[in-house]
KEPAVO-815514 format. One record per residue (C-alpha): x, y, z. Coordinates in steps of 0.001 Angstrom, whole numbers, plus 500000, padded with zeros to 6 digits. Example, Ala and Ser with C-alpha at 12.3 -4.5 7.8 and 13.67 -1.06 7.14 Angstrom:
2
512300495500507800 513670498940507140 
END
This chain:
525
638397596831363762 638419600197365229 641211599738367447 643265596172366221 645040593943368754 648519595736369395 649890592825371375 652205593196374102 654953594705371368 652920597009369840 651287598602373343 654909599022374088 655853600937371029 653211603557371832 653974603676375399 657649604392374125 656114606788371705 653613608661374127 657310608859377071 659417610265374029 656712612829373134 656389613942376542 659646614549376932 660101616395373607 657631618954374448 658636619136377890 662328620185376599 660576622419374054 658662624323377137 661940624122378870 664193625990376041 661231628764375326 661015629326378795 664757629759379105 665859631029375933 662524632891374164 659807633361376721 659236637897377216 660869637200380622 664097635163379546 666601638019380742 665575638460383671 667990637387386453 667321634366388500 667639630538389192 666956628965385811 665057625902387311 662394628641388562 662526630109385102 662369626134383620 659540625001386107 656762625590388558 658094622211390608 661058624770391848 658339626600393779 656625623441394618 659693621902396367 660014625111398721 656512625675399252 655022622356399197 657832619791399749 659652621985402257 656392623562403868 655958627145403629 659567628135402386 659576629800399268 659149633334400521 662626632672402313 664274631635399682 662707634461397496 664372636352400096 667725634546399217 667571635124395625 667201638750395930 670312638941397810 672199637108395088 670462638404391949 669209641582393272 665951643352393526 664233642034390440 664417638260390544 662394636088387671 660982633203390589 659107631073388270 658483630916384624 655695633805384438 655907635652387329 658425638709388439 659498639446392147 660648643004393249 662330643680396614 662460647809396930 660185649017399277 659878652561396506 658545650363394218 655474649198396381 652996652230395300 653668651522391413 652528648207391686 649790648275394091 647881651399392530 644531653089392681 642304653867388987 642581654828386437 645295652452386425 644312648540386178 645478645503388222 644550642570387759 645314639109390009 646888636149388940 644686633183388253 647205630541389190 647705632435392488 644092632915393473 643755629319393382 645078629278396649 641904630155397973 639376627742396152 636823630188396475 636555631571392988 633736633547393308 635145636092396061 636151638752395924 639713638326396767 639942635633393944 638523637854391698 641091638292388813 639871640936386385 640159644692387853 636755645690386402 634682643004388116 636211643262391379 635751646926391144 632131646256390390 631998643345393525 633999645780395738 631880649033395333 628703647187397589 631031645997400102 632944649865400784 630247651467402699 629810648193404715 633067648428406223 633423652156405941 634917653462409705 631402655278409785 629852651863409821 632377650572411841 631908653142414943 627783651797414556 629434648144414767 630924649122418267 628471647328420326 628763644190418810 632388644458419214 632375645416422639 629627642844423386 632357640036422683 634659641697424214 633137641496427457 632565638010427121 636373636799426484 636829639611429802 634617637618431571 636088634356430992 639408635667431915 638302636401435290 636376633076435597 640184631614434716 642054634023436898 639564632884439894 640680629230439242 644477630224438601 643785628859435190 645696629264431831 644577630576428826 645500629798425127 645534633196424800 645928633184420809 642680630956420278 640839632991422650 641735636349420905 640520633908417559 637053633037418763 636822636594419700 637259638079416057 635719634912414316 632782635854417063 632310639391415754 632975639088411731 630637636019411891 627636638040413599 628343640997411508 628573639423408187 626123636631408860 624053637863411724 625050634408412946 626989633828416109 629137631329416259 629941631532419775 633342629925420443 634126632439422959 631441629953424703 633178627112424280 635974625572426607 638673625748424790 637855628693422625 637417626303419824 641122624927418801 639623623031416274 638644626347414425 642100627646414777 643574624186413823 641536623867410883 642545627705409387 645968627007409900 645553623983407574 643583625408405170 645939628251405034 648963625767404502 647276623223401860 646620626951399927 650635626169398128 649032622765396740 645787623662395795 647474626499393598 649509623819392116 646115621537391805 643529623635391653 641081620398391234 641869618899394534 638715620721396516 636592620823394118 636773617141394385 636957616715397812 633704618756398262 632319615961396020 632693613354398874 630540613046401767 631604615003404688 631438611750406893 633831610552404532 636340613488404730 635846613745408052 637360610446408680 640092611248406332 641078615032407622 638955616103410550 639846619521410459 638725619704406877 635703617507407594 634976620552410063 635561623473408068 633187621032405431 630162621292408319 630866625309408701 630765625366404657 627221623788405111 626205625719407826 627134629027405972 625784627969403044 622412627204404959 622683631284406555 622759632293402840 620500630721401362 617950631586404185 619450635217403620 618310635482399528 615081633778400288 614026636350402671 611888639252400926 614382641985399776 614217645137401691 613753647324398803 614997650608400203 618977648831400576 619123649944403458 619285648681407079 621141649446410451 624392647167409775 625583647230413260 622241647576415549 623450647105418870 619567647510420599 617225644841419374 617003646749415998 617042644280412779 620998643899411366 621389644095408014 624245641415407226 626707642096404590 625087639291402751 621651641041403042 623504644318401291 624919641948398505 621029640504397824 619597644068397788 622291645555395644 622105646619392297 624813643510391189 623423641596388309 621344637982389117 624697636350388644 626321638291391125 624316636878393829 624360633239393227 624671630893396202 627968629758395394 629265632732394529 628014634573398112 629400631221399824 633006631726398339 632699635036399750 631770633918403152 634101631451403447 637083634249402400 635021636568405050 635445634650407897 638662632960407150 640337636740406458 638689638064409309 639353636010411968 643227634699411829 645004637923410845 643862640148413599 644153637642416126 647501637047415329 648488640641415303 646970640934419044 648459637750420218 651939638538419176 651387642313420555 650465640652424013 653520638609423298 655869641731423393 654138644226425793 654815640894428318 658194640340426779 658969644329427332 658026645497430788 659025649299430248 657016649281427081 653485647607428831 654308649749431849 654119653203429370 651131651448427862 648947650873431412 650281654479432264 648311656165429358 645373653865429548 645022655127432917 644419658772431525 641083657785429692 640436654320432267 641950655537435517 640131652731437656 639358648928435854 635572649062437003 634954652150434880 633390652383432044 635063651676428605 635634654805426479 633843655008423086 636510654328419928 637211658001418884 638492658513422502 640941655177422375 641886655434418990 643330659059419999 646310657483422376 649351658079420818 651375655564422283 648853652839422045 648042653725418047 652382652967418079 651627649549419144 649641648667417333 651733649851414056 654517648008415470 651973644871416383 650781644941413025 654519645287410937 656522642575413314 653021639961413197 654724640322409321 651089640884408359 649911638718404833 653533636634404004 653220635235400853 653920637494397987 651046639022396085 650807639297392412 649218641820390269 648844642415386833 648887645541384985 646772644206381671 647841647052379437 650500648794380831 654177648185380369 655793648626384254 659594649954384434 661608649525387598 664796650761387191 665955649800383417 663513647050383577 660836646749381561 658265644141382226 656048643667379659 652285644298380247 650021640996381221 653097640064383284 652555638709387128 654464641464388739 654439640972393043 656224641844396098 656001640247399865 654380642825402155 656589640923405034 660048641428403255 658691645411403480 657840645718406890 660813643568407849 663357645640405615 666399646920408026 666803649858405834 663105651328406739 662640649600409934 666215649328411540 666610646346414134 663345644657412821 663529641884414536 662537643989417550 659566645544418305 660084649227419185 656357651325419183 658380654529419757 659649653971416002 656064655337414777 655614658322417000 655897661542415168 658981663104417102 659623665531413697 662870664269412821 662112663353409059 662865660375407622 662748658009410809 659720659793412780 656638657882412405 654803660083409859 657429659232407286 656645655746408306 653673655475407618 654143655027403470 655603651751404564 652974650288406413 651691647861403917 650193645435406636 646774645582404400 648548646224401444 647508649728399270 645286650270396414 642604649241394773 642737645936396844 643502647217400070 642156644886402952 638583645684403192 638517644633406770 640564647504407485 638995649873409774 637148646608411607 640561645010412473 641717648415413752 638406648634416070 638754645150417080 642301645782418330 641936649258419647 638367648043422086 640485644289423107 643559646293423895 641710649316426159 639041647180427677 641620644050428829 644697645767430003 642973648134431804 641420645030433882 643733642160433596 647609641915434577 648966638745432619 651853637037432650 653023634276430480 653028630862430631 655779628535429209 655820631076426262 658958632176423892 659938633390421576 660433630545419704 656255630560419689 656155633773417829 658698633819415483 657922633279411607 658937629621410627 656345629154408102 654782631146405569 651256629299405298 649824632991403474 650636634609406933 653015633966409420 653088630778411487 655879629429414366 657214626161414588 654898623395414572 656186622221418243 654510625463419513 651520624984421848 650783629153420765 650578631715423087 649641630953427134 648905633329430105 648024633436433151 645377636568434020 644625638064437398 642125640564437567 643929644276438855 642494645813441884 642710649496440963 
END
């Protein structure tokens, strides 16, 4: 016999053989990690230097707390902390353009951290520096600010709309979710300019708090999957009837998925334009060409435009480009209401380019020129604590110093673009948001221009935010075109609703916040 009767005895001897070996190794990986691993001397908690389950209970367990207690352990260990067995956290702001370089010098990500996203074939999970280099290089002109200033009319198109829901709802003394509105709006525009597919939930009632609902839970399930990277995978393996009944918001995002994937594959079975060319942002009946349209027509290899690769990159797309710049608008709406003097500086220099709200909008390179509206938005953009969970990078052949540190090269190096634009010593009181902080008033080290290294709210480098210079449009046009029409007011709306409780990869309140509600009323003159 192949495999003789063990009995009841013998089935336990190898269960008590298979529990002992477990635990042997498991002490072995424990006492390299602690005592022989490249990164044993560096200061920290040894359970994060013993085990990834340290993490887990903060992030996971705890829901969306490492970062502060990353935080923590920089205040007791200092500004190099060791947070779990591979990985390296540094908290000094001087230390930010080292790590998060341009070329010649290489960065790679962090495979166990990209798994957050489940969407290997993007470009933000792209881990070696070559190939993203290679992935990013089509995308750059696409969201160049030259391509951008073309996209204005789509922008402005949805801008009008959420402006002319507001004064349907300031008719009917309505309020407004004013955070999901500001949502469908950007989900609105990257959708139609990635996809040349609307999704329209600026038409819907409620703006679509499902969509909203369903990011926010994607965002905070990110901590497990990087733990278990197989969970999505497998759940994409189920029906979506099935998941549906089991997580509706991920049985939604499953029908988007489907939907998207649909747009894409319609996209590559189109006939190439051979030229590779194409009015991106066509605001006049013209054909768009769709970012995914560029990626077909590029020069990438076959592989590079497989359907599930150009799905993983949707799916990043309109995830990235929909929550982060609606939260940085919502929470700027948040202050201007919570500030009067600062709003009432604000309407006074709209009124030098919009003097009366039935005129005309300017074009971009007229708003973007306001001085004290560019300052808000800085400050909007460093107190809405931008991306909050760290981000790794790994220098593949290069040995980093900081200080008398050396950390050895293929090392997970990262620091928390939050814990920068939140650090007292740059940003004094930064709990409170002060636009006059990035004006240029020539004073050195605390005018704005010396600032300005230190706004990391779409991090630096090779991997800079490539939604960039839409994010900026998008808030410049929503900011102009709706405070120079709308007075708004707040509605059963704190602080408490703004402030950063949970780090689910950006920032997000208490879960007993109902978000950010107004009331609008349309201004007379």
């Amino acid at each position: 016999m192949l495999f003789p009767d063990l009995g009841p005895l013998g089935l336990s001897n190898v269960l008590v053989v298979v529990v002992g070996l477990s635990i042997f190794y498991g002490a072995c990986v424990v006492i390299y990690r602690l005592l022989f691993h490249p990164l044993a001397s560096f200061p920290g908690p040894k359970l994060a230097a013993a085990t990834l389950w340290y993490e887990f209970y903060y992030d996971v367990v705890k829901r969306g707390q490492y970062t502060f207690k990353i935080k923590e352990l920089h205040e007791k260990y200092g500004p190099i902390v060791r947070i779990n067995p591979h990985e390296i956290h540094v908290y000094d702001p001087k230390f930010y353009d080292e790590l998060y370089t341009n070329p010649p010098r290489k960065r790679d990500k962090y495979q166990w951290w990209v798994n957050l996203a489940s969407a290997q074939g993007s470009g933000f999970s792209t881990v070696p520096h070559d190939l993203h280099r290679m992935r990013r290089s089509v995308l750059n002109p696409y969201f160049s600010k030259a391509n951008i200033f073309r996209l204005e009319p789509v922008i402005m198109e949805r801008i009008e709309k959420l402006s002319k829901r507001l004064a349907e709802a300031a008719s009917s003394d309505q309020i407004v979710r004013l955070d999901v509105a500001l949502m469908a709006l950007t989900t609105d525009t990257i959708s139609q300019y990635a996809f040349g597919q609307d999704t329209r939930y600026l038409d819907e009632p409620d703006f679509s708090l499902m969509w909203k609902e369903t990011i926010r839970g994607g965002f905070e399930t990110g901590a497990l999957c990087r733990q278990f990277p197989w969970m999505v995978p497998t759940m994409k393996r189920l029906p979506p009837s099935v998941v549906a009944a089991m997580n509706p918001q991920l049985g939604f995002l499953m029908q988007w998925q489907n939907r998207a994937k649909a747009n894409v594959q319609g996209i590559l079975n189109e006939k190439p334009n051979k030229s590779g060319k194409g009015n991106a942002a066509a605001g006049d009946g013209q054909e768009r060409q769709t970012m995914f349209h560029t990626l077909r027509d590029s020069d990438l290899p076959a592989s590079e435009k497989s359907l599930e690769r150009l799905c993983d990159e949707a799916e990043i797309m309109l995830g990235a480009g929909s929550e982060t710049t609606a939260a940085t608008l919502s929470r700027i709406w948040f202050y201007l209401l919570h500030s009067p003097s600062i709003l009432e500086k604000l309407l006074a220099e709209l009124r030098t380019i919009i003097p009366s709200p039935d005129l005309a909008i300017p074009k971009l390179s007229t708003i973007e020129r306001l001085p004290y509206l560019s300052a808000i938005i800085s400050e909007g953009l460093r107190i809405s604590y931008s991306v909050t969970t760290r981000t790794p990078r790994i220098a593949p052949t290069e040995t980093l110093r900081y200080e008398d540190w050396f950390i050895p090269a293929g090392t997970p190096v990262s620091m928390t673009n939050a814990l920068v634009l939140m650090n007292p010593d740059l940003f004094p009181e930064p709990e409170r948001f002060k636009p006059e902080r990035w004006l240029d008033t020539g004073s050195g080290s605390g005018s704005g221009r010396s600032l300005e290294k230190y706004q990391v709210a779409f991090s630096k480098g090779s991997r800079q935010c490539l939604g960039m210079n839409l994010a900026y449009a998008e808030m410049f046009l929503t900011m102009a075109t709706l405070w120079s029409r709308f007075d708004f007011e707040l509605y059963e709306t704190t602080l408490d609703d703004v402030l950063w409780k949970h780090d689910f990869f950006t920032a997000f309140p208490e879960d007993a916040s109902k978000g950010i509600r107004v009331k609008a009323r349309q201004r007379s003159r």
